[in-house]
PDB file as gemmi writes it, atoms N, CA and C in Angstrom:
CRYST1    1.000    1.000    1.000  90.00  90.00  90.00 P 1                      
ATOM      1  N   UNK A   1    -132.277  29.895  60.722  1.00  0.00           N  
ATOM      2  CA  UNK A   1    -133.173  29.346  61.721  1.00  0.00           C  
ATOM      3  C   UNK A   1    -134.583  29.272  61.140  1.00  0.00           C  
ATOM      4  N   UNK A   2    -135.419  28.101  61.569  1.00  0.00           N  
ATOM      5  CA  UNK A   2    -136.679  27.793  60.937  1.00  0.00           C  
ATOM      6  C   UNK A   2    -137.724  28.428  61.849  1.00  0.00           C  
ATOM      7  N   UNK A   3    -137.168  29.022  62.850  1.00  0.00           N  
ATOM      8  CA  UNK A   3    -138.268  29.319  63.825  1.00  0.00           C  
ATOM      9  C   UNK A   3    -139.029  28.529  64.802  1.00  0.00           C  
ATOM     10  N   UNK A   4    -138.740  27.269  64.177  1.00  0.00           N  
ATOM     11  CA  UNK A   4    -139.571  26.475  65.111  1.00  0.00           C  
ATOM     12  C   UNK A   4    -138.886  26.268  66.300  1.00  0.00           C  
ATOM     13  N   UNK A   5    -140.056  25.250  66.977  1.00  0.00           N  
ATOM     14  CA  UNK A   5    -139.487  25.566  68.391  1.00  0.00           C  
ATOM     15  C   UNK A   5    -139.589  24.002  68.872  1.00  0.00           C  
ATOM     16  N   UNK A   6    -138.242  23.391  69.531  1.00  0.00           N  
ATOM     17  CA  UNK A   6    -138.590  22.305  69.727  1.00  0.00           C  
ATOM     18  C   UNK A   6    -138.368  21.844  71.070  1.00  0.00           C  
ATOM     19  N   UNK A   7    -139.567  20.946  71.802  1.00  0.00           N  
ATOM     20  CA  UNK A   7    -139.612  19.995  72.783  1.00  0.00           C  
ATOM     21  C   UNK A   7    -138.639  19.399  73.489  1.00  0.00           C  
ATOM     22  N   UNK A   8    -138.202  20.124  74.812  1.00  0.00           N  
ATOM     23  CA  UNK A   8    -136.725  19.472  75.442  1.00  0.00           C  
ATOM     24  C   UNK A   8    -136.779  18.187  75.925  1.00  0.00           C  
ATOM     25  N   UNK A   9    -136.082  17.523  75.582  1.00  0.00           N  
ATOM     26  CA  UNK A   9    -136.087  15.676  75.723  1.00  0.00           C  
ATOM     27  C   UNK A   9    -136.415  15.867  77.240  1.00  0.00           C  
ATOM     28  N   UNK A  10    -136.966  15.106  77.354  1.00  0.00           N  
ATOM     29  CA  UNK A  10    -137.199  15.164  78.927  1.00  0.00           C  
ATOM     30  C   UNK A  10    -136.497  13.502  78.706  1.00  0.00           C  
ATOM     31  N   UNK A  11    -135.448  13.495  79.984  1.00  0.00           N  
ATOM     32  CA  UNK A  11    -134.504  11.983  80.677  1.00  0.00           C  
ATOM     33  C   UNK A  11    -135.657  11.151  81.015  1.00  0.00           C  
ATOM     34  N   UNK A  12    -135.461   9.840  80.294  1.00  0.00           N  
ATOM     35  CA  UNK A  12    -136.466   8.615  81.239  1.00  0.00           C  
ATOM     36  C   UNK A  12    -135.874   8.151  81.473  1.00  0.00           C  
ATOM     37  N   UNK A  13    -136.700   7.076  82.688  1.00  0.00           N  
ATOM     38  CA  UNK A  13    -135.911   5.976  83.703  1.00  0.00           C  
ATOM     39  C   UNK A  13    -137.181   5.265  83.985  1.00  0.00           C  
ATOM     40  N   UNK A  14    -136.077   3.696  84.340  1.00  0.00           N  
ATOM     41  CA  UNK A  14    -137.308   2.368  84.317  1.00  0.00           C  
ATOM     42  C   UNK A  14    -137.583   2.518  85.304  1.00  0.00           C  
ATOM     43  N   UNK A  15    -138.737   2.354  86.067  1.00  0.00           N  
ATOM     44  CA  UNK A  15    -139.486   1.977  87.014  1.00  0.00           C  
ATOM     45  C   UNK A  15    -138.752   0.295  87.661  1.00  0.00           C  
ATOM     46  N   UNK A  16    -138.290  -0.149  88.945  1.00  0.00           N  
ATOM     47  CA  UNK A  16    -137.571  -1.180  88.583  1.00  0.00           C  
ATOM     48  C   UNK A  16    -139.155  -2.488  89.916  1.00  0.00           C  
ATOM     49  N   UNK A  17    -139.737  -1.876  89.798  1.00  0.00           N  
ATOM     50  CA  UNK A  17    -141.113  -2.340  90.633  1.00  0.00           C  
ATOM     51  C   UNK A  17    -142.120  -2.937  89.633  1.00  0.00           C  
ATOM     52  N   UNK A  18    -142.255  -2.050  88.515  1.00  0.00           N  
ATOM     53  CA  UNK A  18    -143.368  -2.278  87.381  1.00  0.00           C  
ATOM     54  C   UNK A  18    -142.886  -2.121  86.165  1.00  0.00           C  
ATOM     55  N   UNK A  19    -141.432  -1.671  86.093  1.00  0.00           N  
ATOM     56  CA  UNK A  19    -140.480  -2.065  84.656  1.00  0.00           C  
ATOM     57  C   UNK A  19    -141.181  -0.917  84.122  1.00  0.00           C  
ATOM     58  N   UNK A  20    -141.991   0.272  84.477  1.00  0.00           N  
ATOM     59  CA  UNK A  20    -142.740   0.828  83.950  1.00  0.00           C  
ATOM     60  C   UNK A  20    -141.602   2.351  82.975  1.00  0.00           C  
ATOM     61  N   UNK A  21    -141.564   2.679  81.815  1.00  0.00           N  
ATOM     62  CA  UNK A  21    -140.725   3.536  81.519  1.00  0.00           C  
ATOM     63  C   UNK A  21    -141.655   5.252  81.760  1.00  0.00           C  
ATOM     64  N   UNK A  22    -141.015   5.668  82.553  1.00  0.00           N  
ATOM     65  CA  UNK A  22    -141.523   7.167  83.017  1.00  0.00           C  
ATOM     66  C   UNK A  22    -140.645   8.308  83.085  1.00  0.00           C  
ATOM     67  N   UNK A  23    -140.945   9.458  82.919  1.00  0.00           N  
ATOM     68  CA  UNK A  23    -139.996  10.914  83.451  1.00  0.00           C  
ATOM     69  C   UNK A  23    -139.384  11.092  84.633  1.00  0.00           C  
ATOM     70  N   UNK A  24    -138.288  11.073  84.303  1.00  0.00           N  
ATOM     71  CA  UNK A  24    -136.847  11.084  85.613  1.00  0.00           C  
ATOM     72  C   UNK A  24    -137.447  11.396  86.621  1.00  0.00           C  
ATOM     73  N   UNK A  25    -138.353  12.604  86.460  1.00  0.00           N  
ATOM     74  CA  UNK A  25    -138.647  13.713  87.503  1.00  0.00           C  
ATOM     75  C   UNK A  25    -140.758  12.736  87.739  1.00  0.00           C  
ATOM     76  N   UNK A  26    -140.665  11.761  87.597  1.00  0.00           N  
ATOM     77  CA  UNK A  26    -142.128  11.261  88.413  1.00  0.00           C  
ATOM     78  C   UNK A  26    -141.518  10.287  88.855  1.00  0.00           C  
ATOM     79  N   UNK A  27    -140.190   9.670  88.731  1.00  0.00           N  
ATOM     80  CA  UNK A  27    -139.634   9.008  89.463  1.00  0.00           C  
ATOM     81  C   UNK A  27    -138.795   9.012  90.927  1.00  0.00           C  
ATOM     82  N   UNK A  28    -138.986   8.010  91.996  1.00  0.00           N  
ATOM     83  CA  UNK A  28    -138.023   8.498  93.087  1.00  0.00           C  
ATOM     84  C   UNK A  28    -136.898   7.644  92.967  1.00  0.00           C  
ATOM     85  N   UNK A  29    -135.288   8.584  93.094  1.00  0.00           N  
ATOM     86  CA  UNK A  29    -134.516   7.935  93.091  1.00  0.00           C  
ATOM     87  C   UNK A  29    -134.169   7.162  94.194  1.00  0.00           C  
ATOM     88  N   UNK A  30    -133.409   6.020  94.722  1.00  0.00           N  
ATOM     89  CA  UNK A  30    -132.796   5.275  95.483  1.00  0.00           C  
ATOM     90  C   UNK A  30    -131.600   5.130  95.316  1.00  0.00           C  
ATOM     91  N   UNK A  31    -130.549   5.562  96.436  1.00  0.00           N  
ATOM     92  CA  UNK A  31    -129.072   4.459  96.462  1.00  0.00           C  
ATOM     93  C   UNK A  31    -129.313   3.726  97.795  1.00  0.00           C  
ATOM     94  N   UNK A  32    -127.975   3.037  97.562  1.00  0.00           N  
ATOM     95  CA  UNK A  32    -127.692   2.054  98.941  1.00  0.00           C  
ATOM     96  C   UNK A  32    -126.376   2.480  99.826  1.00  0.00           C  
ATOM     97  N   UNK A  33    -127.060   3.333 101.037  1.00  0.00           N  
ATOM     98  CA  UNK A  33    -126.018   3.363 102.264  1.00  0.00           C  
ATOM     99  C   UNK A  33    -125.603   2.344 103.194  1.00  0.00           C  
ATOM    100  N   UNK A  34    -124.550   1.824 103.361  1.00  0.00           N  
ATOM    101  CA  UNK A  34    -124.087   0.917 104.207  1.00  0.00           C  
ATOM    102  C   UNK A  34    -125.341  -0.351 103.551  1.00  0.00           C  
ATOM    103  N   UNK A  35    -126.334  -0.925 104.421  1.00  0.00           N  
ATOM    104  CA  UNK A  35    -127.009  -2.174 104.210  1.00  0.00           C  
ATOM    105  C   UNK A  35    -128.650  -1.522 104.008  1.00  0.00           C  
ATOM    106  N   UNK A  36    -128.725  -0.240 103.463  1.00  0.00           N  
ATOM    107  CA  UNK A  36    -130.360   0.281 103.383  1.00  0.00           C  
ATOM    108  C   UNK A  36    -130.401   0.719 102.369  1.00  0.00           C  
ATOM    109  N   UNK A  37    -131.805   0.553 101.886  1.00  0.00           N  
ATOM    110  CA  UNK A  37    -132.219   1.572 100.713  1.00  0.00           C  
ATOM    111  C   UNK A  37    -132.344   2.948 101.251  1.00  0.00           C  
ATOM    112  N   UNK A  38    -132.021   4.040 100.619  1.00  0.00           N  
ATOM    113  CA  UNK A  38    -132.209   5.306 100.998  1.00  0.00           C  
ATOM    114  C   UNK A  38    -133.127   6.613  99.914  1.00  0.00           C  
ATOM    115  N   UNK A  39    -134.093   6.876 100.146  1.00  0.00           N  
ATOM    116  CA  UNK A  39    -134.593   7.638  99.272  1.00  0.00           C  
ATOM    117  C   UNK A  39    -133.474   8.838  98.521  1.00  0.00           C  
ATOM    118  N   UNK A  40    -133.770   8.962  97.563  1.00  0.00           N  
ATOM    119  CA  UNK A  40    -132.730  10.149  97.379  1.00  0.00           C  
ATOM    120  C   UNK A  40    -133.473  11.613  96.172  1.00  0.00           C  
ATOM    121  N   UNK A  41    -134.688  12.078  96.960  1.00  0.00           N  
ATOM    122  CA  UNK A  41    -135.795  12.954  96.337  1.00  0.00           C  
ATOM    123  C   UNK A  41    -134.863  13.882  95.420  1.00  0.00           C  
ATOM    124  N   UNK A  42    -133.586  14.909  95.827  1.00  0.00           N  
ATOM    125  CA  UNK A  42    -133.295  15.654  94.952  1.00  0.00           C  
ATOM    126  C   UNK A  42    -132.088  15.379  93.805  1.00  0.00           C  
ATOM    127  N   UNK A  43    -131.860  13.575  94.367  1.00  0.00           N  
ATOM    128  CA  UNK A  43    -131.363  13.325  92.853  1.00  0.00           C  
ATOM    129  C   UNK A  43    -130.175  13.248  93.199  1.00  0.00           C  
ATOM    130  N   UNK A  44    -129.161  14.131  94.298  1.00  0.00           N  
ATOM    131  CA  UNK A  44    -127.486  14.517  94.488  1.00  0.00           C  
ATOM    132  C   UNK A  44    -126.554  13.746  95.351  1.00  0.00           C  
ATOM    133  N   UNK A  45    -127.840  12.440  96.039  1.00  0.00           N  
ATOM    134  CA  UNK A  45    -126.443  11.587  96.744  1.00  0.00           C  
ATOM    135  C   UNK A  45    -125.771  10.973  95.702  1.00  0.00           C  
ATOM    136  N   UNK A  46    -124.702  10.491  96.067  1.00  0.00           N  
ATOM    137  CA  UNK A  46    -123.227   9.558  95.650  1.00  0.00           C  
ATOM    138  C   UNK A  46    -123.409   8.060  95.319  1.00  0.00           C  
ATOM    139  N   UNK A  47    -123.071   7.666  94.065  1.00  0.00           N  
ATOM    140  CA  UNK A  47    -122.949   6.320  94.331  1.00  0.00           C  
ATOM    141  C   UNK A  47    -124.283   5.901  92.901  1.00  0.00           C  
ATOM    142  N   UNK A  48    -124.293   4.554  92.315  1.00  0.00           N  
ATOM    143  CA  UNK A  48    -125.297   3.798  91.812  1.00  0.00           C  
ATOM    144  C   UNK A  48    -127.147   4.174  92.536  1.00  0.00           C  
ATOM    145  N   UNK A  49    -127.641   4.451  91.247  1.00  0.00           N  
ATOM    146  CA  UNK A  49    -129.144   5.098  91.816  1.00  0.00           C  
ATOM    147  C   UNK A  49    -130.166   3.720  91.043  1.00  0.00           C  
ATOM    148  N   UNK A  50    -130.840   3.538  91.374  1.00  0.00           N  
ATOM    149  CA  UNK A  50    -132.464   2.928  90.873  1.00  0.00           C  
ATOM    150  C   UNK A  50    -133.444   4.099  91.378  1.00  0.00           C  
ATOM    151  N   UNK A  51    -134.404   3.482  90.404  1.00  0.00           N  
ATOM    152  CA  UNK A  51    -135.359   4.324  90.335  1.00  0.00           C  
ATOM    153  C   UNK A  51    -137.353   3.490  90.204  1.00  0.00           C  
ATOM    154  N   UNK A  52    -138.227   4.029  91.218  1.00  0.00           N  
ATOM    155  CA  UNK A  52    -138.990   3.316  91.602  1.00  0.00           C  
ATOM    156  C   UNK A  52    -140.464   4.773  91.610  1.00  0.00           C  
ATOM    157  N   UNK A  53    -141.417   3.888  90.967  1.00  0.00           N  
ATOM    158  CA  UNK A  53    -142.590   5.108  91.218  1.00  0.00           C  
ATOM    159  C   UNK A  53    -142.427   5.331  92.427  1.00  0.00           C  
ATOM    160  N   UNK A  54    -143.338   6.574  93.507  1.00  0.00           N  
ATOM    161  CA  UNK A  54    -143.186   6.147  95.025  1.00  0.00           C  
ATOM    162  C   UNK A  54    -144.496   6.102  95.352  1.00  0.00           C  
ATOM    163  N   UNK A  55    -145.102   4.903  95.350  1.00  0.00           N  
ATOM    164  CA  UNK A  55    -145.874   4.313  95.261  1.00  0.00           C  
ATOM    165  C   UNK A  55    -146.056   3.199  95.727  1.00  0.00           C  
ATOM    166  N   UNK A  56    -146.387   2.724  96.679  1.00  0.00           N  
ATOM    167  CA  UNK A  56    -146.249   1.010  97.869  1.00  0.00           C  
ATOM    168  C   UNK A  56    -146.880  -0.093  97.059  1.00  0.00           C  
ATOM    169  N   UNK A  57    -147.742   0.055  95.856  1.00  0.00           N  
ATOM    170  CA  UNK A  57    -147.554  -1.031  94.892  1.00  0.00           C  
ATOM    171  C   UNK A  57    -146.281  -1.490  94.060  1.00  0.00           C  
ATOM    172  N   UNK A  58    -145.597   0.019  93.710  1.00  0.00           N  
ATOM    173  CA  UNK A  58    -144.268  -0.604  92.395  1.00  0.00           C  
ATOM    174  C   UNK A  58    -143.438  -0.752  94.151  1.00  0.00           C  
ATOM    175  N   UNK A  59    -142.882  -0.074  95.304  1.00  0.00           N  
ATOM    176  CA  UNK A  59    -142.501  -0.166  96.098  1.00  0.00           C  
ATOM    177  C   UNK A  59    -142.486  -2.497  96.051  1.00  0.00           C  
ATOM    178  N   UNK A  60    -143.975  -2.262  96.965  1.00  0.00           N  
ATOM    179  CA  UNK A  60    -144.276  -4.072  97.016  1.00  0.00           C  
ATOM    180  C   UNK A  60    -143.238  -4.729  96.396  1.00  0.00           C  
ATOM    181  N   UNK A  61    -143.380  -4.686  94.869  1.00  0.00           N  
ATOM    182  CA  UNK A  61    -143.216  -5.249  93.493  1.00  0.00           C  
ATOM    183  C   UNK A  61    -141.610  -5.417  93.446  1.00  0.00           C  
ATOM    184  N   UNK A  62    -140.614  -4.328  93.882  1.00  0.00           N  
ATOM    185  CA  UNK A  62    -139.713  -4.163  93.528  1.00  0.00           C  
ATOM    186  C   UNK A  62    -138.822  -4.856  94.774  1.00  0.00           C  
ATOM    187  N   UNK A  63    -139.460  -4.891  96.237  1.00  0.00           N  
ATOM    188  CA  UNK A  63    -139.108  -5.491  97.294  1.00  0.00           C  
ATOM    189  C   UNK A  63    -138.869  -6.821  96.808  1.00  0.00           C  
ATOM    190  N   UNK A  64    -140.390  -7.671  96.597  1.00  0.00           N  
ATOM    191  CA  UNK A  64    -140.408  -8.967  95.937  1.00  0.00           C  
ATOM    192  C   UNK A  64    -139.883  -9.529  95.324  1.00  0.00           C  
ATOM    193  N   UNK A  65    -139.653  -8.615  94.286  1.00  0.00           N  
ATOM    194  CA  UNK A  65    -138.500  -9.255  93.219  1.00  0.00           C  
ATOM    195  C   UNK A  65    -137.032  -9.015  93.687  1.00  0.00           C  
ATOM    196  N   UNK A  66    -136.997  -8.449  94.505  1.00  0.00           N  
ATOM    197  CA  UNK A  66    -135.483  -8.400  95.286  1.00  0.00           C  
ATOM    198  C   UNK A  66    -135.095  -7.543  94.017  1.00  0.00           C  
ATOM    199  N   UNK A  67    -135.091  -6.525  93.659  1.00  0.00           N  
ATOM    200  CA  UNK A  67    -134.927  -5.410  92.023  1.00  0.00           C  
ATOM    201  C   UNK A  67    -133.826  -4.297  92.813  1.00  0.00           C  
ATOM    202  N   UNK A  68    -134.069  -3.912  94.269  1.00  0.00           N  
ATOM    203  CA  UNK A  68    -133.348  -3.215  94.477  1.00  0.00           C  
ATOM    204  C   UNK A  68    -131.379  -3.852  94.704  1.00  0.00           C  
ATOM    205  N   UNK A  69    -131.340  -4.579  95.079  1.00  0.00           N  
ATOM    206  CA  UNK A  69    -130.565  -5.810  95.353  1.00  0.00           C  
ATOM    207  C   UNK A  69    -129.659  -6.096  93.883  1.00  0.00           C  
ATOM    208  N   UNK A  70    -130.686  -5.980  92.632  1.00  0.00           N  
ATOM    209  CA  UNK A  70    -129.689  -6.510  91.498  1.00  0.00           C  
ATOM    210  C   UNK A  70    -129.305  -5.079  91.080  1.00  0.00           C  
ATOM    211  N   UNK A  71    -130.170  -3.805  90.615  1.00  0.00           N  
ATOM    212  CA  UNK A  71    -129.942  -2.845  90.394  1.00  0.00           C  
ATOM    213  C   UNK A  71    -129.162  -1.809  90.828  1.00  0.00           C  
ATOM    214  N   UNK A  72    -128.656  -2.387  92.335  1.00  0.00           N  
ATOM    215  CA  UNK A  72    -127.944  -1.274  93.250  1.00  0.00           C  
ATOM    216  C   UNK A  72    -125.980  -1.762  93.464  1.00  0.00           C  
ATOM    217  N   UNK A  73    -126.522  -3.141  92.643  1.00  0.00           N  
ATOM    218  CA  UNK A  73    -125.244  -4.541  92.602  1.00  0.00           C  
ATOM    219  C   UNK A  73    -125.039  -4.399  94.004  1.00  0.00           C  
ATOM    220  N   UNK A  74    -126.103  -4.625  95.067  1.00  0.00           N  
ATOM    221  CA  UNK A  74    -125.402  -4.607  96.328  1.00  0.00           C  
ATOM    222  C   UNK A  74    -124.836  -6.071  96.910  1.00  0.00           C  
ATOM    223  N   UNK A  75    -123.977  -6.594  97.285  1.00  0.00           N  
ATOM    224  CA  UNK A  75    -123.742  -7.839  97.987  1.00  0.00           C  
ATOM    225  C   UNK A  75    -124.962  -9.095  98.830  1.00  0.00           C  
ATOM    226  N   UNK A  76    -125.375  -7.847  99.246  1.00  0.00           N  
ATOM    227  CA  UNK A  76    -126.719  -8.770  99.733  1.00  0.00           C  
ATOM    228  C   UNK A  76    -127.760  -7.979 100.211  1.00  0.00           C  
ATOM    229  N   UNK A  77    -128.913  -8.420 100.960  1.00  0.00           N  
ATOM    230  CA  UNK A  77    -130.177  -8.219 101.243  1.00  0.00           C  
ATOM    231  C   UNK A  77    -130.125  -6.424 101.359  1.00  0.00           C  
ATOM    232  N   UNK A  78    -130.660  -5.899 101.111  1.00  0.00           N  
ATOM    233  CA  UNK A  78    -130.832  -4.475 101.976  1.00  0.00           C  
ATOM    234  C   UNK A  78    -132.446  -4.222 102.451  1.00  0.00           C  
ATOM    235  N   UNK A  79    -132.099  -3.403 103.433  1.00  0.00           N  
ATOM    236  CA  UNK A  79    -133.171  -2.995 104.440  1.00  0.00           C  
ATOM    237  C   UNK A  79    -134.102  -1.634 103.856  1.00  0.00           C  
ATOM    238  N   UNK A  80    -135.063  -2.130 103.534  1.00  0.00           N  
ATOM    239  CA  UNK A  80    -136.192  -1.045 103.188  1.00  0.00           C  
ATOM    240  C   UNK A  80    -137.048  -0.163 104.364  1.00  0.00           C  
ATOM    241  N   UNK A  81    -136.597  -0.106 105.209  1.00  0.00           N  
ATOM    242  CA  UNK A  81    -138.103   0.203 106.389  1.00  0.00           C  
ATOM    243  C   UNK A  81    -138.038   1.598 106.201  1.00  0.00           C  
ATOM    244  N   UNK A  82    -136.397   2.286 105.898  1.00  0.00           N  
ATOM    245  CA  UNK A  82    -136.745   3.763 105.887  1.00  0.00           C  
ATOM    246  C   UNK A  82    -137.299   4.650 104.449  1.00  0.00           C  
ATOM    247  N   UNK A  83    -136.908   3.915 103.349  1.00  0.00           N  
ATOM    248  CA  UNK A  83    -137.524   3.993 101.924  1.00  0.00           C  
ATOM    249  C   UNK A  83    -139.308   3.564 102.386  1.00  0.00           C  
ATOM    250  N   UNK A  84    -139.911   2.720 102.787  1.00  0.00           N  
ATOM    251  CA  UNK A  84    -141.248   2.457 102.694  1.00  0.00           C  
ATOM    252  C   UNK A  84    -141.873   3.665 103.489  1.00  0.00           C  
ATOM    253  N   UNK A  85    -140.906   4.038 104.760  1.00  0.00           N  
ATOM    254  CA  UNK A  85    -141.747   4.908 105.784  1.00  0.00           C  
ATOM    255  C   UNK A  85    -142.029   6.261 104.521  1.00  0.00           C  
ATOM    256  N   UNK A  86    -140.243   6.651 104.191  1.00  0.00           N  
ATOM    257  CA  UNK A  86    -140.494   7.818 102.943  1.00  0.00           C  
ATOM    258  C   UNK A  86    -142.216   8.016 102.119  1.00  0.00           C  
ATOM    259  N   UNK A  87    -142.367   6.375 101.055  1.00  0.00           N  
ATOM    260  CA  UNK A  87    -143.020   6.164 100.330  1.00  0.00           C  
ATOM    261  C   UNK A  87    -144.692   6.910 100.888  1.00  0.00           C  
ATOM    262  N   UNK A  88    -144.835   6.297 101.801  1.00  0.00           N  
ATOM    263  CA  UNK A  88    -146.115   6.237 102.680  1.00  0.00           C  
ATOM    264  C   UNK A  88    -146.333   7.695 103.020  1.00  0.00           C  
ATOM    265  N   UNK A  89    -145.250   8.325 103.810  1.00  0.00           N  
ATOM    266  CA  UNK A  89    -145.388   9.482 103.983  1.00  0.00           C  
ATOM    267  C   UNK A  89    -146.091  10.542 102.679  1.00  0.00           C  
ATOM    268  N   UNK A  90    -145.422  10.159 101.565  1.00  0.00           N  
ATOM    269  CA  UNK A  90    -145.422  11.317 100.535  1.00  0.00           C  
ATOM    270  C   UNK A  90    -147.110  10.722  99.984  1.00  0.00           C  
ATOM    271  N   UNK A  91    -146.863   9.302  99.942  1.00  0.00           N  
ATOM    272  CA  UNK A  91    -148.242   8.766  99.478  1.00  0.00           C  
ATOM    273  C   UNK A  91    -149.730   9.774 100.396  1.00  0.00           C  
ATOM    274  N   UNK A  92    -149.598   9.576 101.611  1.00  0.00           N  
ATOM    275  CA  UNK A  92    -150.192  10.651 102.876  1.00  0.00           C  
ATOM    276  C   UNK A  92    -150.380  11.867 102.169  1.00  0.00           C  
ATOM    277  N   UNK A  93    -149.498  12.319 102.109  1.00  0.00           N  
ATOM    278  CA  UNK A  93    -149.287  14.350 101.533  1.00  0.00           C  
ATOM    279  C   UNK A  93    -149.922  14.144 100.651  1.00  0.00           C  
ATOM    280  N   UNK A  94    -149.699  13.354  99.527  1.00  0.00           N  
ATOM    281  CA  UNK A  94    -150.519  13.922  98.461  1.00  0.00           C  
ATOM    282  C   UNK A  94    -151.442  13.667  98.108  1.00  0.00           C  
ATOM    283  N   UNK A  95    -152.622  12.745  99.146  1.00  0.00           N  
ATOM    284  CA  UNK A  95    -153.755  12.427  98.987  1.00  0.00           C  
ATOM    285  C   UNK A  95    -154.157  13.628  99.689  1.00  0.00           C  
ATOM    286  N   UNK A  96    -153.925  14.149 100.517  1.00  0.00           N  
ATOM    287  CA  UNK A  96    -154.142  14.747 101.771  1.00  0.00           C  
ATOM    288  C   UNK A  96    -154.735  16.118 100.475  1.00  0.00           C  
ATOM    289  N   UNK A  97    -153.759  17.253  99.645  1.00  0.00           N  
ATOM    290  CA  UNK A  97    -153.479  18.096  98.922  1.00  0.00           C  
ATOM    291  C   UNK A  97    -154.972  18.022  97.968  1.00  0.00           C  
ATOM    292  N   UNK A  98    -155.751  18.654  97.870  1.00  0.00           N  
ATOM    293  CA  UNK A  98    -156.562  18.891  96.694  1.00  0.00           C  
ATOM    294  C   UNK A  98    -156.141  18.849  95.333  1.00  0.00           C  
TER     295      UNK A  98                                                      
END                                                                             
């Protein structure tokens, strides 16, 4: 052994709002239940995930481009209102936090 000590890979994932490449863990995951996007903060629901800053600009971005839709291979349109309320909320908290 050399002693040294080395740097644990930290997992990346694309941003699918701003294509932006970031750490698993500054990312929020998403799947698709029935016809909605669903936040999925600790990572353990079931099923195909995307991944989105949570942030109502890459949020915007990723709506627009319809990103959740190709990334989730869902059939058609899905419903964001409870992913944006999520977004906003956490956006809230952590301005709120010193």
């Amino acid at each position: 052994m050399s002693g040294r000590t080395h740097a644990g890979a930290c997992p990346e994932r694309t941003c699918v709002g701003c294509r932006e490449r970031a750490a698993k863990t500054e990312l929020l995951r998403i799947v698709a239940i029935k016809d909605a996007c669903v936040p999925d903060p600790r990572g353990t629901l079931p099923g195909r995930g995307a991944y989105v800053h949570p942030a109502p600009v890459c949020l915007d971005q990723a709506v627009r481009r319809r990103a959740f839709t190709r990334a989730l291979r869902a059939p058609g349109a899905l419903d964001t209102k409870v992913l944006r309320q999520y977004v906003e909320q956490t956006t809230v908290a952590e301005q709120a936090t010193p």
